[in-house]
C-alpha positions as CSV (number, residue, x, y, z in Angstrom):
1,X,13.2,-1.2,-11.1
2,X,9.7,-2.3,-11.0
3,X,8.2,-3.5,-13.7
4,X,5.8,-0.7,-15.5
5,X,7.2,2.3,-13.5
6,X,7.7,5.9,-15.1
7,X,11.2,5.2,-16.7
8,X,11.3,9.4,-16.5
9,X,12.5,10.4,-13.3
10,X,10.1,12.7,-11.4
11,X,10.6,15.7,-9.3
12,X,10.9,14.9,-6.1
13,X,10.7,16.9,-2.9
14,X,12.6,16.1,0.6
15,X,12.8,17.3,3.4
16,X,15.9,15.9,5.6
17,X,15.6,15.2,9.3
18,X,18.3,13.5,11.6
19,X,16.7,10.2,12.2
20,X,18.2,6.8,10.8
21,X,15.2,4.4,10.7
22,X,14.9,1.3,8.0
23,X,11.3,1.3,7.8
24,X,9.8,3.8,4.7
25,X,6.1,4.3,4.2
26,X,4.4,5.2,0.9
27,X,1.0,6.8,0.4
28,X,-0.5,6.7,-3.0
29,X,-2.4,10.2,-2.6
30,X,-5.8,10.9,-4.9
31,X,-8.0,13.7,-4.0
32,X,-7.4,13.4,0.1
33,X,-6.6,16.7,1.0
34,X,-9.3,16.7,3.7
35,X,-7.8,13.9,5.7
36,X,-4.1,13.6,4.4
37,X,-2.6,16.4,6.9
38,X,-3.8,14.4,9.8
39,X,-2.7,10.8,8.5
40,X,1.1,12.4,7.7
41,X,1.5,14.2,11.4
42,X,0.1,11.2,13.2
43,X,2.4,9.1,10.8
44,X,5.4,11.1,11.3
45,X,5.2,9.8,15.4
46,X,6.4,6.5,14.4
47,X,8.3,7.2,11.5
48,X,10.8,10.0,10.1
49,X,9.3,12.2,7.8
50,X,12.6,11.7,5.3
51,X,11.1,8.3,5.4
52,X,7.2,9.4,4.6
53,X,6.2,9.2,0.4
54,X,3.2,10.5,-0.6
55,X,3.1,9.7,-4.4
56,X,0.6,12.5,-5.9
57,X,-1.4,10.6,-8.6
58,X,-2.2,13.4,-10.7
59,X,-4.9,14.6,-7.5
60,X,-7.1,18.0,-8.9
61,X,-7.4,19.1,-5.4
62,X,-4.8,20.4,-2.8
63,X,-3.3,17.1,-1.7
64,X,0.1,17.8,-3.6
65,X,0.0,21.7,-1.3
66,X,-0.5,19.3,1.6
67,X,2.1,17.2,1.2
68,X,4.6,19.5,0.7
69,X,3.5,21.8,3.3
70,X,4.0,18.3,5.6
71,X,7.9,18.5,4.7
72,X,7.6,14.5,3.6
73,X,8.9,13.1,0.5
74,X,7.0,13.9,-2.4
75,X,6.3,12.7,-5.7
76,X,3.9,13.8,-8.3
77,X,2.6,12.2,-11.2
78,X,0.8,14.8,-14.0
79,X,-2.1,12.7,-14.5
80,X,-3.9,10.1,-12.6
81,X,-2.8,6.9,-13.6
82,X,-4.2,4.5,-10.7
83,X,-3.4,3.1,-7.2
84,X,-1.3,0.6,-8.5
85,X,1.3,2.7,-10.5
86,X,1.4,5.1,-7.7
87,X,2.7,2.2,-5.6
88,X,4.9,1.2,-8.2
89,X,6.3,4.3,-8.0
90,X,7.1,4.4,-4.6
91,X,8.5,0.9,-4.7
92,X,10.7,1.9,-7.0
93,X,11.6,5.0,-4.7
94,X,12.4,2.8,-1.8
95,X,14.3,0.0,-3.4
96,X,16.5,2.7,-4.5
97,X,17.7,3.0,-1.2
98,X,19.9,0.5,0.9
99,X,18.7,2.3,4.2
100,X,15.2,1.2,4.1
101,X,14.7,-2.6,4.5
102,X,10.9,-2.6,4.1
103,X,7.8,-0.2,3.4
104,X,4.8,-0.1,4.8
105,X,2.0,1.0,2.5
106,X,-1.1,3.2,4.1
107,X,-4.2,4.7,2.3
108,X,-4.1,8.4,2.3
109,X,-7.9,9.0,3.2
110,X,-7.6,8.4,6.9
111,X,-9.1,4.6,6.6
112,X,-5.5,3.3,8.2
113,X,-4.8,3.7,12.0
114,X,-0.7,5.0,12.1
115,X,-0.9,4.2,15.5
116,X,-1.1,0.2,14.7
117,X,2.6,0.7,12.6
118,X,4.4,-1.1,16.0
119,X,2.3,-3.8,16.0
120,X,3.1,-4.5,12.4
121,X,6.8,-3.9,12.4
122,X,6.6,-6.4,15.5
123,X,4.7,-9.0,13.9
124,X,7.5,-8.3,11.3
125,X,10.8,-8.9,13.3
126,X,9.5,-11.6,15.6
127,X,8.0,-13.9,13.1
128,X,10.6,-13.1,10.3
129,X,7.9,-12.4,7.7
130,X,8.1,-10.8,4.1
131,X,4.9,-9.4,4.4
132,X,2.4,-8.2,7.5
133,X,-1.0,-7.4,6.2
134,X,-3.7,-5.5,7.8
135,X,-6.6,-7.6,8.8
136,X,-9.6,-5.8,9.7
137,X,-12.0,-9.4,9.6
138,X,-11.6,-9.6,13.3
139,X,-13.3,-6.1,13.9
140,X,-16.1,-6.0,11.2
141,X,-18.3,-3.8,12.9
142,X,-18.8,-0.9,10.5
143,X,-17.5,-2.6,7.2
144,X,-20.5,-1.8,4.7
145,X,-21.9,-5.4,3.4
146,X,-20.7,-5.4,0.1
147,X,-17.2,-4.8,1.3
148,X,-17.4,-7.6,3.6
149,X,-18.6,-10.2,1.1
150,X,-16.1,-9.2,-1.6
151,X,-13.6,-9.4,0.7
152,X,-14.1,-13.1,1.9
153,X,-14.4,-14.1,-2.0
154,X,-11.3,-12.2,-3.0
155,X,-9.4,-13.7,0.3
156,X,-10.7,-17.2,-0.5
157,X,-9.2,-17.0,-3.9
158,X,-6.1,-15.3,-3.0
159,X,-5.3,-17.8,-0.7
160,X,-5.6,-20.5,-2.8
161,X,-3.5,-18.8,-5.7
162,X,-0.7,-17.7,-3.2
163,X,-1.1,-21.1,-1.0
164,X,-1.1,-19.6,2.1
165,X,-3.9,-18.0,4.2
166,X,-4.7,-14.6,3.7
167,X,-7.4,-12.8,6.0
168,X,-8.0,-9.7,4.4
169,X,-6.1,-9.5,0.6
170,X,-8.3,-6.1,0.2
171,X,-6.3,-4.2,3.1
172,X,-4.1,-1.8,1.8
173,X,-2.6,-1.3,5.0
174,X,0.6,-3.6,5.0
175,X,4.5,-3.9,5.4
176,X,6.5,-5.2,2.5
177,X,10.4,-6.1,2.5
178,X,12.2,-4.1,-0.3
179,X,14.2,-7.1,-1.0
180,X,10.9,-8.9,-2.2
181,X,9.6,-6.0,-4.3
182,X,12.8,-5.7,-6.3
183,X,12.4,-9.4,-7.6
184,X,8.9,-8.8,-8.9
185,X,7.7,-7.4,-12.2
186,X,4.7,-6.0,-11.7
187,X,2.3,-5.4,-14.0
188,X,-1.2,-4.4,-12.5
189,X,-1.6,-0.6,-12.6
190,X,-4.8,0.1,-10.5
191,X,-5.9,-1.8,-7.5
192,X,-5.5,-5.3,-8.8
193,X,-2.0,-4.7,-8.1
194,X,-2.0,-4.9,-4.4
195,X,-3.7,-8.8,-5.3
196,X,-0.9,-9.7,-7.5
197,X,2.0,-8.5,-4.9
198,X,-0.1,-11.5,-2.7
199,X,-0.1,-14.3,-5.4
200,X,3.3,-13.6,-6.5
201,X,4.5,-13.6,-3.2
202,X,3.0,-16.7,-2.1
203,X,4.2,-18.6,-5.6
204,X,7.6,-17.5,-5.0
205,X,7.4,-19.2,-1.3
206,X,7.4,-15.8,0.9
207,X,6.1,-15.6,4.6
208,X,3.0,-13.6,4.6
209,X,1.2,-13.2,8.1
210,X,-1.6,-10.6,9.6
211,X,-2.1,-8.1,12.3
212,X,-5.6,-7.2,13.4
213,X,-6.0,-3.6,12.8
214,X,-9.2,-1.6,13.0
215,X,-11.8,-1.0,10.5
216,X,-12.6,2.4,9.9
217,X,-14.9,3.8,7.4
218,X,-16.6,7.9,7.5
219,X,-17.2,10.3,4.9
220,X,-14.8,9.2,2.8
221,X,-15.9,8.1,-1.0
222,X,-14.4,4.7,-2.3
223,X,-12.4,5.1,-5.6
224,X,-13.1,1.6,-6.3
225,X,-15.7,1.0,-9.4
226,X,-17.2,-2.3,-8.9
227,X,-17.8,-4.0,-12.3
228,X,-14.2,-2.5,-13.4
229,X,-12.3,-3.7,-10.6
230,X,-14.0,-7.3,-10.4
231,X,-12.9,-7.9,-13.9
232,X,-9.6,-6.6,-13.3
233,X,-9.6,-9.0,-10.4
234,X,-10.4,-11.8,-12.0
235,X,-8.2,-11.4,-15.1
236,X,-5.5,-11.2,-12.6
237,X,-5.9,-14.5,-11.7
238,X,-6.3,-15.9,-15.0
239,X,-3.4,-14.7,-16.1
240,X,-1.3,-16.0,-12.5
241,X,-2.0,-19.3,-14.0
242,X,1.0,-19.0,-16.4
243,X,3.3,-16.5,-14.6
């Protein structure tokens, strides 16, 4: 179980298919009704939909309709409670179950490309890795300024806290082994979290690597509230020093 995870189980909603596949994928779903439909079919190409979560953080909109209208697996939380709980929850989801073997995690607001999941999963099995991350500092061309500047602070530091060179450790767009997620307690709940999967990671002496994937930003709105999130940040840190 993952460390700050709803102890009560939740309904969830499946929908059973004949596929065997070992990969699962998790979408921490807020508001993205607009663009989720599209993101789960073109998902669903590369992997079975029995092996699709979209964990509904408490959205006011129609994403939990969505979902369940996609026939994917389907949890819902009652209230918002942030990113990183929402991926909690999934983790805990998938290390339930001996058939998966690693997750990929994917925004829900049609920033991630599904089509780049065989690049990952390749990076994955050829170079024996524990985690493949997303990097979109290759491809730049689009990434509002701000974006790009926090992310080659938060990267720097990263890297130094995990020892080992992360290009973009903003990208939510990765593939994590189950096996790695069950020995973590987690404690972040928003999106600090996917920063202290990295550092605890690299302190416990996992292989982390990077795909380039493409950097796509539209209409959508960022959840991400600067001042908040930068203190989060850097408390996270701070606090790495005596995990």
């Amino acid at each position: 179980m993952v460390a700050g995870s709803n102890p009560v189980a939740p309904t969830i909603y499946v929908a059973m298919t004949q596929y065997i596949n070992k990969y699962g994928v998790i979408f921490p779903a807020y508001n993205v009704e607009e663009h989720l439909g599209k993101v789960l079919e073109d998902t669903s190409g590369f992997i079975p939909r029995e092996d699709i979560l979209v964990v509904d953080d408490g959205s006011s909109d129609g994403t939990f309709d969505v979902a369940k209208s996609a026939q994917v697996v389907l949890i819902r939380h009652d209230v918002n409670k942030g990113k990183g709980e929402a991926l909690k929850t999934g983790f805990s989801y998938f290390i339930g179950r001996e058939d998966i073997e690693a997750v990929f995690t994917i925004d829900a607001d049609g920033q991630h490309d599904p089509s780049e999941i065989p690049s990952f999963i390749e990076m994955y099995e050829t170079e024996g890795l524990d985690i493949v991350i997303g990097s979109r500092m290759n491809k730049t061309e689009g990434m509002p300024l701000v974006r790009f500047l926090t992310n080659k602070v938060t990267s720097s530091i990263i890297s130094l806290r995990a020892g080992r060179r992360i290009e973009d450790s903003q990208s939510g767009y990765r593939l994590i082994k189950t096996e790695l997620l069950a020995d973590m307690q987690l404690a972040a709940s928003h999106y600090d979290l996917e920063s202290e999967i990295l550092i605890r990671a690299g302190l416990n002496g996992a292989k982390i690597g990077s795909v380039p994937i493409k950097t796509i930003y539209a209409d959508e709105h960022s959840k991400i509230n600067p001042l908040r999130d930068t203190v989060r940040f850097l408390m996270l840190v701070f606090r790495s020093f005596f995990w």
